[in-house]
PQR file of N, CA, C, O and H, with PARSE charges and radii, in Angstrom:
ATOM      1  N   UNK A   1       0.821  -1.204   0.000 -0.4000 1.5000
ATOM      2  CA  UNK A   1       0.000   0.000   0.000 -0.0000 2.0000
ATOM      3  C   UNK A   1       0.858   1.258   0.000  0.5500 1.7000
ATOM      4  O   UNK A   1       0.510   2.244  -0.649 -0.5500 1.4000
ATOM      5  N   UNK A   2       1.925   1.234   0.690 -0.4000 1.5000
ATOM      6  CA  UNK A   2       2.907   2.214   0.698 -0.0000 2.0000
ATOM      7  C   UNK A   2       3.435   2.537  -0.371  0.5500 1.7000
ATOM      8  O   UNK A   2       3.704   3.731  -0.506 -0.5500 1.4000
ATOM      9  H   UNK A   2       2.208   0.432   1.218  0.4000 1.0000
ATOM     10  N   UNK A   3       3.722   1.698  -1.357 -0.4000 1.5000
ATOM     11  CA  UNK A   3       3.880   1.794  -2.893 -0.0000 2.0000
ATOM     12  C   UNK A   3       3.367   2.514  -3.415  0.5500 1.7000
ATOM     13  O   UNK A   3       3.814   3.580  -3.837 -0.5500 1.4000
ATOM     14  H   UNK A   3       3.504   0.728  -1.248  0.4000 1.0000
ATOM     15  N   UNK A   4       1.912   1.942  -3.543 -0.4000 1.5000
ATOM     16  CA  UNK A   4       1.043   2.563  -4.610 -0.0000 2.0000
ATOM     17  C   UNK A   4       1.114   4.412  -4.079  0.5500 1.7000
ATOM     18  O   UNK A   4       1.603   5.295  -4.783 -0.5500 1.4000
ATOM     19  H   UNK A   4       1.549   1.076  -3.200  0.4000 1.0000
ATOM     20  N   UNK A   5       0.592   4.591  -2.915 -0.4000 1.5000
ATOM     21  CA  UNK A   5       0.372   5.691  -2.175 -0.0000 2.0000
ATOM     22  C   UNK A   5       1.747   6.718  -2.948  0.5500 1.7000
ATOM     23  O   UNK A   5       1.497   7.903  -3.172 -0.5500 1.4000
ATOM     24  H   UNK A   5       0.195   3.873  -2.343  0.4000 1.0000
ATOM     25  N   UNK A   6       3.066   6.183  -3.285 -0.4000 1.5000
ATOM     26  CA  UNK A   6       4.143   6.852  -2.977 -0.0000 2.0000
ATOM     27  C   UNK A   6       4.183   7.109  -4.568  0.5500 1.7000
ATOM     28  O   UNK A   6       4.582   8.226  -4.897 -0.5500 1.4000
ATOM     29  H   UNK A   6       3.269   5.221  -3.103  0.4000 1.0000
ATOM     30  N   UNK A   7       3.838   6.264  -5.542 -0.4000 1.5000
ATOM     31  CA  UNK A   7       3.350   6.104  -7.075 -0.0000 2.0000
ATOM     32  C   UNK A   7       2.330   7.675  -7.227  0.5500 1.7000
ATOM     33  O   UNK A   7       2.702   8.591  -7.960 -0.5500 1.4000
ATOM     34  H   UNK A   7       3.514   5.357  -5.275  0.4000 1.0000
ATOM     35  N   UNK A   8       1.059   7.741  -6.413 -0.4000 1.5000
ATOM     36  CA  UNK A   8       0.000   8.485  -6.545 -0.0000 2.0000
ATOM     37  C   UNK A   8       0.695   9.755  -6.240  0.5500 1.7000
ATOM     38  O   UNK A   8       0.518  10.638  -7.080 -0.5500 1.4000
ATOM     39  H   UNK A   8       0.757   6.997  -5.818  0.4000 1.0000
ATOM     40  N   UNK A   9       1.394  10.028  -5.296 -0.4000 1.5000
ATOM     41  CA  UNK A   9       2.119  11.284  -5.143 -0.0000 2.0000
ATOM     42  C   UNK A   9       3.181  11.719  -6.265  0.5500 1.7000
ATOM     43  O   UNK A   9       3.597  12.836  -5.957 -0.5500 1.4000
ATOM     44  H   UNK A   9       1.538   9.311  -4.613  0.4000 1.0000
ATOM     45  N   UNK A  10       3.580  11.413  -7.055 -0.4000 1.5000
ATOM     46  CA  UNK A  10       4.240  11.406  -8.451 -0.0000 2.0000
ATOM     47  C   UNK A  10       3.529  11.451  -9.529  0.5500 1.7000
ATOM     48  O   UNK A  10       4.112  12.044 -10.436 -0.5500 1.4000
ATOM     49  H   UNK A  10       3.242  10.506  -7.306  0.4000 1.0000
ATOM     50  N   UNK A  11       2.411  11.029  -9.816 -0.4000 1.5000
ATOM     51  CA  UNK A  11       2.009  10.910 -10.877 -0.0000 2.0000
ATOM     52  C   UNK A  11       0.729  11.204 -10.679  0.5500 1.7000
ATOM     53  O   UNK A  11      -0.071  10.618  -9.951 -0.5500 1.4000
ATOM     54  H   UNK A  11       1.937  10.548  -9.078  0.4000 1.0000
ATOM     55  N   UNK A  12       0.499  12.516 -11.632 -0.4000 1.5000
ATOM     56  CA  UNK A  12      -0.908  13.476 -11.741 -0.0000 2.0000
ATOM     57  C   UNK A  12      -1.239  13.031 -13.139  0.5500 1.7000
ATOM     58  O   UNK A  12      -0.452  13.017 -14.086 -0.5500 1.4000
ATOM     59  H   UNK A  12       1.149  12.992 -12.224  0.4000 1.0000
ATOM     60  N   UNK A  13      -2.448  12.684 -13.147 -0.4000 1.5000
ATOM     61  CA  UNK A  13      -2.849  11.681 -14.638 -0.0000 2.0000
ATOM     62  C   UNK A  13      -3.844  13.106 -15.109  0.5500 1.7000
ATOM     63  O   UNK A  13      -4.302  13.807 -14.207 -0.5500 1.4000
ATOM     64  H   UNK A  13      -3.087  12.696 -12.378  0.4000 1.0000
ATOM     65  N   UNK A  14      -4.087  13.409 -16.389 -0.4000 1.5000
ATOM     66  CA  UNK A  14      -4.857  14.638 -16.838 -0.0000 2.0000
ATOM     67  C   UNK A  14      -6.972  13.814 -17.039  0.5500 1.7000
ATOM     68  O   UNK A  14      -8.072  14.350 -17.166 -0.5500 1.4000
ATOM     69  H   UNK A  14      -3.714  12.840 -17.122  0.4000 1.0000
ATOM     70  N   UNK A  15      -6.539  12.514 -16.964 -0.4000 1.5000
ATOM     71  CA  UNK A  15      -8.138  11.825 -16.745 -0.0000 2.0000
ATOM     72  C   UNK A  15      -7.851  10.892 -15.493  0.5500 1.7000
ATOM     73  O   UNK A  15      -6.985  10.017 -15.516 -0.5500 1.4000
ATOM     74  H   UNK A  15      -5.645  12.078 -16.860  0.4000 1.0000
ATOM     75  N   UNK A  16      -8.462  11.094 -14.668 -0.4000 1.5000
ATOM     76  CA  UNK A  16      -8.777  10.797 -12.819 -0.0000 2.0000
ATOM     77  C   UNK A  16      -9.051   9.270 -13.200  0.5500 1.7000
ATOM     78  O   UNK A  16      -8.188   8.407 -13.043 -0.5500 1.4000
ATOM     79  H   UNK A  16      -9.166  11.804 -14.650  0.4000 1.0000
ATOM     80  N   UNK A  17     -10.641   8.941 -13.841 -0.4000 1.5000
ATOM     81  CA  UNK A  17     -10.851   8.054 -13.533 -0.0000 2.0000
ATOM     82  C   UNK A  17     -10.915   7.160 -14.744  0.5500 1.7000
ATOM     83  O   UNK A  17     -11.478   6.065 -14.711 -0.5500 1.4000
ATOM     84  H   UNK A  17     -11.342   9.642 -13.969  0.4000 1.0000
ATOM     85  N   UNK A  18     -10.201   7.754 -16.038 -0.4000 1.5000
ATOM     86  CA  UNK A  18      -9.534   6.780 -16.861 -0.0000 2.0000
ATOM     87  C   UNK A  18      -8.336   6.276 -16.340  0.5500 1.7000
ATOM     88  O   UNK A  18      -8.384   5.049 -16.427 -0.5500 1.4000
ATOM     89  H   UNK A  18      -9.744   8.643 -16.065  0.4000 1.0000
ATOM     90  N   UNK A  19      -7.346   6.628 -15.870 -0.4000 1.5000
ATOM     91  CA  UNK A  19      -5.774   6.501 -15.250 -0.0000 2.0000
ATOM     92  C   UNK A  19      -6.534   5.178 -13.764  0.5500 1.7000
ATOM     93  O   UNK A  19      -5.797   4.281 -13.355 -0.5500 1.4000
ATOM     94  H   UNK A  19      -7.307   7.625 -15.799  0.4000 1.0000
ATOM     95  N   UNK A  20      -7.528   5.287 -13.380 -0.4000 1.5000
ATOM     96  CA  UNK A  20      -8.394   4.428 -11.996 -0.0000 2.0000
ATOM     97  C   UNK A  20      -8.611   3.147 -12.580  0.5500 1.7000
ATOM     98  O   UNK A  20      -8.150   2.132 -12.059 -0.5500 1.4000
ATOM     99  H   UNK A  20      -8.126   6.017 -13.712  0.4000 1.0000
ATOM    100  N   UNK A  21      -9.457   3.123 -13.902 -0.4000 1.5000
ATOM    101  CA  UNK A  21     -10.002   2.384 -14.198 -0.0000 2.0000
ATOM    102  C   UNK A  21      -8.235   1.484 -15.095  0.5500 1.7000
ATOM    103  O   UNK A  21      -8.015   0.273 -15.070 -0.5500 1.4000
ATOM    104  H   UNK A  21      -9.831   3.948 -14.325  0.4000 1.0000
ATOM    105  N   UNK A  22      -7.587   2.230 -15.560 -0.4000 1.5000
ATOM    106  CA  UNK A  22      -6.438   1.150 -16.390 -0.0000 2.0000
ATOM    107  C   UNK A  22      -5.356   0.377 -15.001  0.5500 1.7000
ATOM    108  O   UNK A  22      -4.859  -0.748 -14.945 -0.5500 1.4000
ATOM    109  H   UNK A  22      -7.766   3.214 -15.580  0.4000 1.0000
ATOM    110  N   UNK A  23      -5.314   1.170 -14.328 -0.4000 1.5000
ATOM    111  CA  UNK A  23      -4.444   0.635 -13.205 -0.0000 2.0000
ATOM    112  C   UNK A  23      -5.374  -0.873 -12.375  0.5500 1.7000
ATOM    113  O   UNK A  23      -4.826  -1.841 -11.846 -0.5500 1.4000
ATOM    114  H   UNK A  23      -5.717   2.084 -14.374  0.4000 1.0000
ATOM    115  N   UNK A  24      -6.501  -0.683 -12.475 -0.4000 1.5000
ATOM    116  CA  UNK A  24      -7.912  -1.803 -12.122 -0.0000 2.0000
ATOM    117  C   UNK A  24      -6.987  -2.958 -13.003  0.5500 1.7000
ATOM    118  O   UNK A  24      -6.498  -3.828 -12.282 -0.5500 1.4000
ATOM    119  H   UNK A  24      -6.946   0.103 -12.904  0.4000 1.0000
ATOM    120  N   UNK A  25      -6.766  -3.044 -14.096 -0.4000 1.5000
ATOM    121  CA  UNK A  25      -6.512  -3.935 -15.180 -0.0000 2.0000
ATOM    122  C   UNK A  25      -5.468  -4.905 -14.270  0.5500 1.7000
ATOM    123  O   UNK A  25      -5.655  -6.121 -14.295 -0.5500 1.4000
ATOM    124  H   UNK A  25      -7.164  -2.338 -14.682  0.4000 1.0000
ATOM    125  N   UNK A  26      -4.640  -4.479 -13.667 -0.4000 1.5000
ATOM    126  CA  UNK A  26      -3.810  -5.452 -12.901 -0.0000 2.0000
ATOM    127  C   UNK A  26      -4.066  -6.064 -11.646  0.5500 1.7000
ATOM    128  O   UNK A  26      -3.254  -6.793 -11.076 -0.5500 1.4000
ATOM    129  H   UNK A  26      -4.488  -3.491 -13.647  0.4000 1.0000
ATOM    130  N   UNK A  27      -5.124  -5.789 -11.239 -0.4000 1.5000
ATOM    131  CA  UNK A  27      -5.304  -6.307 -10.516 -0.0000 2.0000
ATOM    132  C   UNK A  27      -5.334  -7.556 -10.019  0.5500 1.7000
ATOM    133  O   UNK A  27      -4.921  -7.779  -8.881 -0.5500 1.4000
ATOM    134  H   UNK A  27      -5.784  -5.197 -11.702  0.4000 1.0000
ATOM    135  N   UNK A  28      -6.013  -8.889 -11.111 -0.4000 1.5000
ATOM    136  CA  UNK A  28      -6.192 -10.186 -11.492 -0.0000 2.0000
ATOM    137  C   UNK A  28      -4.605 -10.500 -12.011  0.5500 1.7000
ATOM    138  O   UNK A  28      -4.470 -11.463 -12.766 -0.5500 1.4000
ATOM    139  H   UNK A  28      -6.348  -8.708 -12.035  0.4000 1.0000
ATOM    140  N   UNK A  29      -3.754  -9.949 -11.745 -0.4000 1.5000
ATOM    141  CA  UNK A  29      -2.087 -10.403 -12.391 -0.0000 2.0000
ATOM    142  C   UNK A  29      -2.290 -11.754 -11.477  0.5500 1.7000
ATOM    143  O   UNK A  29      -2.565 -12.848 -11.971 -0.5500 1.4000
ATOM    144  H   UNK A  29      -3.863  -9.166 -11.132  0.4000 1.0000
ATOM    145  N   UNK A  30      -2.091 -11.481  -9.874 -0.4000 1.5000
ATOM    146  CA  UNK A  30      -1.551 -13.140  -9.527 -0.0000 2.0000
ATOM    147  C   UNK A  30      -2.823 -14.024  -9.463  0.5500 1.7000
ATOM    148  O   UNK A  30      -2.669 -15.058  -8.813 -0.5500 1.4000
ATOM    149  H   UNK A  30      -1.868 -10.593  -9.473  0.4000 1.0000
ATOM    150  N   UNK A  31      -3.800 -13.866  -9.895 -0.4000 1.5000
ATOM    151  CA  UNK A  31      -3.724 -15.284 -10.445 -0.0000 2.0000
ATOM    152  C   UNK A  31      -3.880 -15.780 -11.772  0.5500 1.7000
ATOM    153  O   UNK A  31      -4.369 -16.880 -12.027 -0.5500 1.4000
ATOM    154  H   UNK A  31      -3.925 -13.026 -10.423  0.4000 1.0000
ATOM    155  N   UNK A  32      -3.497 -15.032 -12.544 -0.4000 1.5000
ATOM    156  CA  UNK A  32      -2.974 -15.286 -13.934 -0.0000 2.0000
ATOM    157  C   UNK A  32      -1.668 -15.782 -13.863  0.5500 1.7000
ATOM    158  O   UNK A  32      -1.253 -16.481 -14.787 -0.5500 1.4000
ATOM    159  H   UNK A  32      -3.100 -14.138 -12.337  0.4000 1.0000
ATOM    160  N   UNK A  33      -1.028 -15.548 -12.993 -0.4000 1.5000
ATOM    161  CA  UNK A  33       0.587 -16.002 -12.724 -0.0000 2.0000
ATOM    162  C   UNK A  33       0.077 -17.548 -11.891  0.5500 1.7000
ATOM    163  O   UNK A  33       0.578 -18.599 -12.290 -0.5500 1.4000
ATOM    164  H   UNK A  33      -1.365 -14.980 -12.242  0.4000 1.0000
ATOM    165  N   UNK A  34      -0.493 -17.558 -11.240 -0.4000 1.5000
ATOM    166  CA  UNK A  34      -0.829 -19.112 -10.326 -0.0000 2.0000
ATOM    167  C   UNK A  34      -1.936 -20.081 -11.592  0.5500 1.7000
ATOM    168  O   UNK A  34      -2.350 -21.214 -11.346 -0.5500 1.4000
ATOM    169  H   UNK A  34      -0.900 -16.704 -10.916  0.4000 1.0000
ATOM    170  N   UNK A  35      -2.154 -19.544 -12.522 -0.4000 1.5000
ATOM    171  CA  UNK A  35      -2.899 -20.108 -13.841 -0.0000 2.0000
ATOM    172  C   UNK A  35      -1.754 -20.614 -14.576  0.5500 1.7000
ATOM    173  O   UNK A  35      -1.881 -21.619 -15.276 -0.5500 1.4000
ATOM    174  H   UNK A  35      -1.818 -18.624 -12.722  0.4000 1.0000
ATOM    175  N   UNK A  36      -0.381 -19.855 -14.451 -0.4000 1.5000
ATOM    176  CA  UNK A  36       0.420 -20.110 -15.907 -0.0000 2.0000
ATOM    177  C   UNK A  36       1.460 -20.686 -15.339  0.5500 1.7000
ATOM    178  O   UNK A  36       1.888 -21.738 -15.813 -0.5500 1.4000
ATOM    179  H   UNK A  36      -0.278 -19.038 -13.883  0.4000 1.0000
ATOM    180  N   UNK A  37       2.221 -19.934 -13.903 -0.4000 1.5000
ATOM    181  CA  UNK A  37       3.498 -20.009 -13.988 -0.0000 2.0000
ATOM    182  C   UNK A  37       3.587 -20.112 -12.141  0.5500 1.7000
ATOM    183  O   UNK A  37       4.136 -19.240 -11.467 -0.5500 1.4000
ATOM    184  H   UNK A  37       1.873 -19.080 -13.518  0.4000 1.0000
ATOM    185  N   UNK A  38       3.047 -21.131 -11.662 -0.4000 1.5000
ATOM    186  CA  UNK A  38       3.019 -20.981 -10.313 -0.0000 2.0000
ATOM    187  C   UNK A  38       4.146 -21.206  -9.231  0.5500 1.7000
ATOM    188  O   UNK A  38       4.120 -22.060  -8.345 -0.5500 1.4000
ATOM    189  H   UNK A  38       2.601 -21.839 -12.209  0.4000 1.0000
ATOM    190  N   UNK A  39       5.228 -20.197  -9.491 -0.4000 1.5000
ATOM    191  CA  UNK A  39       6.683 -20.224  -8.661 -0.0000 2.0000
ATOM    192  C   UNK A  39       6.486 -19.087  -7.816  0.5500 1.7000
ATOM    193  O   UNK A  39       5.686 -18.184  -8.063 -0.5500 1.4000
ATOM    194  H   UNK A  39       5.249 -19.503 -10.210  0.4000 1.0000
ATOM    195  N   UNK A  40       7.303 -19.156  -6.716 -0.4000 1.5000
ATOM    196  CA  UNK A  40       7.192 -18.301  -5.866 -0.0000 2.0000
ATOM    197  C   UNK A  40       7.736 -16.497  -6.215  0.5500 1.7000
ATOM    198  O   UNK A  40       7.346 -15.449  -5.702 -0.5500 1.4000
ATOM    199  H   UNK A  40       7.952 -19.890  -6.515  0.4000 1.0000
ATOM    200  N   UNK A  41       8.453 -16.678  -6.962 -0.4000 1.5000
ATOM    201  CA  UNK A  41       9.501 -15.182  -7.358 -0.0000 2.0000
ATOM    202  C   UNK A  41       8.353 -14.815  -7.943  0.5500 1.7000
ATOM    203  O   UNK A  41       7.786 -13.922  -7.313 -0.5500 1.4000
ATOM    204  H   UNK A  41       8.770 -17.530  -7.379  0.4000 1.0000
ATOM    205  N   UNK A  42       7.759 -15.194  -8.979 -0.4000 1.5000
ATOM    206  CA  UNK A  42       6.752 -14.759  -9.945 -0.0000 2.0000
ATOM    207  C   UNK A  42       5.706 -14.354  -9.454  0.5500 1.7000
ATOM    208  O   UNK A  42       5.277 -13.320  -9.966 -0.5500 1.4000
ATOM    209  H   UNK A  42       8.219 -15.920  -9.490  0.4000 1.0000
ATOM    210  N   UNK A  43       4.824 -15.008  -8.220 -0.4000 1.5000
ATOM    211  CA  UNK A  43       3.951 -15.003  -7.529 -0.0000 2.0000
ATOM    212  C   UNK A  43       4.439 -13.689  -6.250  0.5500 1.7000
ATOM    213  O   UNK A  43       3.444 -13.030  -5.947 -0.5500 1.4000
ATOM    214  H   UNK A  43       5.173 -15.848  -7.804  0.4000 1.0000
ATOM    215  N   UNK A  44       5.474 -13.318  -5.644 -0.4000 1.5000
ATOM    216  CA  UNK A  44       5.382 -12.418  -5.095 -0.0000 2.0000
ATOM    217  C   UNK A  44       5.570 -10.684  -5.739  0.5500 1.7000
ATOM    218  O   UNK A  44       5.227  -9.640  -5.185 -0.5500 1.4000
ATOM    219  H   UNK A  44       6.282 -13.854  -5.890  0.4000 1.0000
ATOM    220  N   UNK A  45       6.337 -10.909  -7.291 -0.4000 1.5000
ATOM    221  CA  UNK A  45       6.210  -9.966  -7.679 -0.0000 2.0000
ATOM    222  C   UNK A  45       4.699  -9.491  -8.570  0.5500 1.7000
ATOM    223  O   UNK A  45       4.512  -8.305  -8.843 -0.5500 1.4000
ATOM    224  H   UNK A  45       6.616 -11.758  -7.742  0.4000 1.0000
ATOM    225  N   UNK A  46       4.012 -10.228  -8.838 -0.4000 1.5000
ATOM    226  CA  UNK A  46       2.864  -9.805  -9.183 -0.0000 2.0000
ATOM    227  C   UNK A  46       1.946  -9.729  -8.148  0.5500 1.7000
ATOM    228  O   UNK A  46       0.782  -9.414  -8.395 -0.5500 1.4000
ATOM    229  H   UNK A  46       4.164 -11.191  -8.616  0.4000 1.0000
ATOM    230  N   UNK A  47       2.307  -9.971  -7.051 -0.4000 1.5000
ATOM    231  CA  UNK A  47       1.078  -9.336  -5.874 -0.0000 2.0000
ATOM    232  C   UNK A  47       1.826  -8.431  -5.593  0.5500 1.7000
ATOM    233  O   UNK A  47       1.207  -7.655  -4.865 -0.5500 1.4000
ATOM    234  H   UNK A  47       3.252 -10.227  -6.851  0.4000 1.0000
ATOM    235  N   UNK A  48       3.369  -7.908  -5.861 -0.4000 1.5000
ATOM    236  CA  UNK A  48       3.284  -6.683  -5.376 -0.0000 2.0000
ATOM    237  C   UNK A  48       2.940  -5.406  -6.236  0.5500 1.7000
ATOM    238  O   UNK A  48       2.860  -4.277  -5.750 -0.5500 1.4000
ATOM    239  H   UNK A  48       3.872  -8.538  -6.453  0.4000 1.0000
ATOM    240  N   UNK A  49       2.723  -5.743  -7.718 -0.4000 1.5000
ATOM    241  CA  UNK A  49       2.672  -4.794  -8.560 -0.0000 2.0000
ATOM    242  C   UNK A  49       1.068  -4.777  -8.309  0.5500 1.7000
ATOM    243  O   UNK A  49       0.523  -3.697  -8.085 -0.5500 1.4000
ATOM    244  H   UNK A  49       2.788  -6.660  -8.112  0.4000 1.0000
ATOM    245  N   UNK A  50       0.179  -6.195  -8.356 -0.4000 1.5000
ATOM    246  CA  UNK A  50      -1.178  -6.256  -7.934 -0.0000 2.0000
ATOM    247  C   UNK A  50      -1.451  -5.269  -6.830  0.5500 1.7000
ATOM    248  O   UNK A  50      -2.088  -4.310  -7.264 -0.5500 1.4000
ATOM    249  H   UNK A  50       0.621  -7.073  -8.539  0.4000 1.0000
ATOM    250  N   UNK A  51      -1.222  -5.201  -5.752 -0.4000 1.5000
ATOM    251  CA  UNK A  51      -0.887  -4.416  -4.273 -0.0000 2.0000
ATOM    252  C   UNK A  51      -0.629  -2.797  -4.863  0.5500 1.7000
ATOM    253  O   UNK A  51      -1.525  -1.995  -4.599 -0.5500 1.4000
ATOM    254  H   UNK A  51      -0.704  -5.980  -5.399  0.4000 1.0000
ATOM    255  N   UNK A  52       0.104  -2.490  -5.346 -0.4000 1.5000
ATOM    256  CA  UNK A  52       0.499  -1.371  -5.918 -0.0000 2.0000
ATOM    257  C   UNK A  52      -0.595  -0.830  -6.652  0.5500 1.7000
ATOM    258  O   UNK A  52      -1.102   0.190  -6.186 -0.5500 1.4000
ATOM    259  H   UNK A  52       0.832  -3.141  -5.561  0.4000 1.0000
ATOM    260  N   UNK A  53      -1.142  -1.382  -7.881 -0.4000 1.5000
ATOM    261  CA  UNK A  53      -2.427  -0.922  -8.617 -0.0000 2.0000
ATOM    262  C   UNK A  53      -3.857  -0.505  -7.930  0.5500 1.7000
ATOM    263  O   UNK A  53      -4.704   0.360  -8.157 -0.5500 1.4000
ATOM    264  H   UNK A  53      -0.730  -2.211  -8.259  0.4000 1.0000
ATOM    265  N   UNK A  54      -3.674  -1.689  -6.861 -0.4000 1.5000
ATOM    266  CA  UNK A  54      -5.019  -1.781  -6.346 -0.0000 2.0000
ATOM    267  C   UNK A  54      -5.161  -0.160  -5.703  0.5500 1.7000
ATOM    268  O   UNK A  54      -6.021   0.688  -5.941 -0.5500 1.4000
ATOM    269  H   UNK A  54      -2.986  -2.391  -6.677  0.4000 1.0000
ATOM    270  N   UNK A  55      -3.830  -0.101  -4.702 -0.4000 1.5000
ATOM    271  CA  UNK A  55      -3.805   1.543  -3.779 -0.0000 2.0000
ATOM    272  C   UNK A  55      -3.617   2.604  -5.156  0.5500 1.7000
ATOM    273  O   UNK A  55      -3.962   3.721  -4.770 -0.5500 1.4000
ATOM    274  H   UNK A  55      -3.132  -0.790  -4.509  0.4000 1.0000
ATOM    275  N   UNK A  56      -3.359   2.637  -6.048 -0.4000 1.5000
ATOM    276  CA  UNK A  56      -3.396   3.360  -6.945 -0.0000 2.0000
ATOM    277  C   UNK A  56      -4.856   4.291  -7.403  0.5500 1.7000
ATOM    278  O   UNK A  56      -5.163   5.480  -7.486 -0.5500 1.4000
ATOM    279  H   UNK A  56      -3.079   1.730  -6.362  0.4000 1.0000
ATOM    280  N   UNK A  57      -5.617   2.736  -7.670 -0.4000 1.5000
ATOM    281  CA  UNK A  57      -6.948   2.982  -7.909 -0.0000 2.0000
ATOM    282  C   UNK A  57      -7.846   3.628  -6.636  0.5500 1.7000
ATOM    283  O   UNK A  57      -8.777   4.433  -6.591 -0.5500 1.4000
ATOM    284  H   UNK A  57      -5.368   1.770  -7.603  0.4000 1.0000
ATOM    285  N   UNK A  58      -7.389   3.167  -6.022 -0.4000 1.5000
ATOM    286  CA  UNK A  58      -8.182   4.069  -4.650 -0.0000 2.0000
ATOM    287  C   UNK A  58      -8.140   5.668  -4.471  0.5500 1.7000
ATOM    288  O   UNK A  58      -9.053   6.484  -4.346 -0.5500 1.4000
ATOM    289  H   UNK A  58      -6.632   2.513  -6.059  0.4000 1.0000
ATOM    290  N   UNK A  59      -6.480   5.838  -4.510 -0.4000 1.5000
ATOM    291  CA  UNK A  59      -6.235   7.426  -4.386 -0.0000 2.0000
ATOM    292  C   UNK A  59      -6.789   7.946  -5.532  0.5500 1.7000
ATOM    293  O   UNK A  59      -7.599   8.850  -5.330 -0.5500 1.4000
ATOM    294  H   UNK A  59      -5.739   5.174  -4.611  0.4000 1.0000
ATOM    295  N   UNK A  60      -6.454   7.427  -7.456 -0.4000 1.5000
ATOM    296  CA  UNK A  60      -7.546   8.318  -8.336 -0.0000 2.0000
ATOM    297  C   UNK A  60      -9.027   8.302  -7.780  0.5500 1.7000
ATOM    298  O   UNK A  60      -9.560   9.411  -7.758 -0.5500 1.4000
ATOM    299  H   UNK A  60      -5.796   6.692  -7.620  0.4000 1.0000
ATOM    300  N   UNK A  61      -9.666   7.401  -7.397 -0.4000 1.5000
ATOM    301  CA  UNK A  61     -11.293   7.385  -7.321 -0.0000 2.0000
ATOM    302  C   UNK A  61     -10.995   8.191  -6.133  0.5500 1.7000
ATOM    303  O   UNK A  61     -11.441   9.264  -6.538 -0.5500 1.4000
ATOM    304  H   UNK A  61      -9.233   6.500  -7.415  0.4000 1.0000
ATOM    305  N   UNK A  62     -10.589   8.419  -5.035 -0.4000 1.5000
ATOM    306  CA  UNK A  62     -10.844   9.588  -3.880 -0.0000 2.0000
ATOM    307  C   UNK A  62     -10.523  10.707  -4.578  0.5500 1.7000
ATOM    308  O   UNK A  62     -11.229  11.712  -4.500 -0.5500 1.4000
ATOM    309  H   UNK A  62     -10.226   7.547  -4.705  0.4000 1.0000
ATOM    310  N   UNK A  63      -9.459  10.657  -5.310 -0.4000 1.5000
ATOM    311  CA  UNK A  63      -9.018  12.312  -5.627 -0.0000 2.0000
ATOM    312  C   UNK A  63     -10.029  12.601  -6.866  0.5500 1.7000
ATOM    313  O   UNK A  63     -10.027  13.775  -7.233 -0.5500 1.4000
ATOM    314  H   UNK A  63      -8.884   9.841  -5.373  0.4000 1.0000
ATOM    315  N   UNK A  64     -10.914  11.694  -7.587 -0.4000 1.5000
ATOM    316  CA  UNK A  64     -11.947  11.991  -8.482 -0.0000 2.0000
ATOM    317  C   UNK A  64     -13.302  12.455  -7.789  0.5500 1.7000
ATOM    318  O   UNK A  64     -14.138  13.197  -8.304 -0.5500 1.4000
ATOM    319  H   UNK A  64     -10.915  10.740  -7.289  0.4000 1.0000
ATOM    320  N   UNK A  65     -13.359  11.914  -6.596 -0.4000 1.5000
ATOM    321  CA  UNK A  65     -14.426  12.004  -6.249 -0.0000 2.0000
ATOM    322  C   UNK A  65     -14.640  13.194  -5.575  0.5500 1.7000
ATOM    323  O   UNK A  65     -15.743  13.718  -5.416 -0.5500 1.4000
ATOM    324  H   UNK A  65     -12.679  11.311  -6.177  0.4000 1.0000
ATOM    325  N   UNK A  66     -13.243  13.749  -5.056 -0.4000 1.5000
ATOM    326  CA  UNK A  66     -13.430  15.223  -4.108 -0.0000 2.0000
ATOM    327  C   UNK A  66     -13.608  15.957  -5.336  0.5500 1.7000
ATOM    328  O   UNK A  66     -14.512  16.784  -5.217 -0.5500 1.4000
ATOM    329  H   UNK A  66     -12.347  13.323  -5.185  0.4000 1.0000
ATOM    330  N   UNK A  67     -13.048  15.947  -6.515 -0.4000 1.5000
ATOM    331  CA  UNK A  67     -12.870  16.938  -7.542 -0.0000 2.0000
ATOM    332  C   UNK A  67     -14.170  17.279  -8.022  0.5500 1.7000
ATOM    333  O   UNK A  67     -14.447  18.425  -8.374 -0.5500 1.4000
ATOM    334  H   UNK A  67     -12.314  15.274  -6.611  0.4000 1.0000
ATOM    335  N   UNK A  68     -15.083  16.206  -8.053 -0.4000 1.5000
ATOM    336  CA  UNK A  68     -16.337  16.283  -8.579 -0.0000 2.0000
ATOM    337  C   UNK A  68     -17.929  16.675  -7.896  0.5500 1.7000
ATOM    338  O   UNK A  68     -18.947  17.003  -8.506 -0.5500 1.4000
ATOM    339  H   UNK A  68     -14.858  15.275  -7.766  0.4000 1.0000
ATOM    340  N   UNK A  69     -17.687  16.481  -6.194 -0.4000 1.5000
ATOM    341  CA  UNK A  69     -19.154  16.771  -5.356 -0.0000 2.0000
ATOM    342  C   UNK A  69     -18.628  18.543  -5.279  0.5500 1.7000
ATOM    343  O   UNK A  69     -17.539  19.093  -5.119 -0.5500 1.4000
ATOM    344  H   UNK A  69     -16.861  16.214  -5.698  0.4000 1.0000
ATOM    345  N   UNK A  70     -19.990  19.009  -5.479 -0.4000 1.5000
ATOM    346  CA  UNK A  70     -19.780  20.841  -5.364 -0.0000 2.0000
ATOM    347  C   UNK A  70     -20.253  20.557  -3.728  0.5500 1.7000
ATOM    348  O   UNK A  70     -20.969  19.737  -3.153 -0.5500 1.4000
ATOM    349  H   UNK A  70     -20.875  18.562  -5.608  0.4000 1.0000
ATOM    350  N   UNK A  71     -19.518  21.587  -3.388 -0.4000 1.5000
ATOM    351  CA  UNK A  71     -19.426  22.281  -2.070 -0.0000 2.0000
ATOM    352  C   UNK A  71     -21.430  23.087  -1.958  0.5500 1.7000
ATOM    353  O   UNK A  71     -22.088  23.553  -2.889 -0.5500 1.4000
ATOM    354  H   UNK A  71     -18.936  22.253  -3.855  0.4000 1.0000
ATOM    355  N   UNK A  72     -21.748  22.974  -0.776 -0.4000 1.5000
ATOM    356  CA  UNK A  72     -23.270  23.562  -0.655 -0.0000 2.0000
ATOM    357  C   UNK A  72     -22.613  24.414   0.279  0.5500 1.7000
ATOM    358  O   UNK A  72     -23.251  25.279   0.881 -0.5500 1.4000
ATOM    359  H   UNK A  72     -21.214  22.596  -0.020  0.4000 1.0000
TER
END
């Protein structure tokens, strides 16, 4: 989670919740890796890039979502 979080502070995407929705795409990596190639090296680096995407997608959809409710 610290990853992704440290990723989101670097990188300002110009579409919020297109940049949310492509980082989503990795999510299903490990077990596409436990489908194809079920070793341990392989399996911890795709849960950590998995891990990484997932907190990714969180901070665009929060930072989409403040951008978008108007203030009353």
């Amino acid at each position: 989670m610290v990853l992704g979080s440290l990723i989101a502070l670097r990188w300002r995407p110009h579409r919020v919740m297109l940049a949310c929705v492509l980082v989503q795409l990795l999510w299903p990596l490990p077990l596409a890796v436990l489908a194809t190639r079920p070793e341990l090296p392989w399996l911890l680096v795709s849960m950590l890039v998995s891990g990484a995407s997932l907190e990714l997608a969180v901070v665009f959809y929060e930072t989409a979502k403040q951008q978008q409710v108007r203030r009353t």
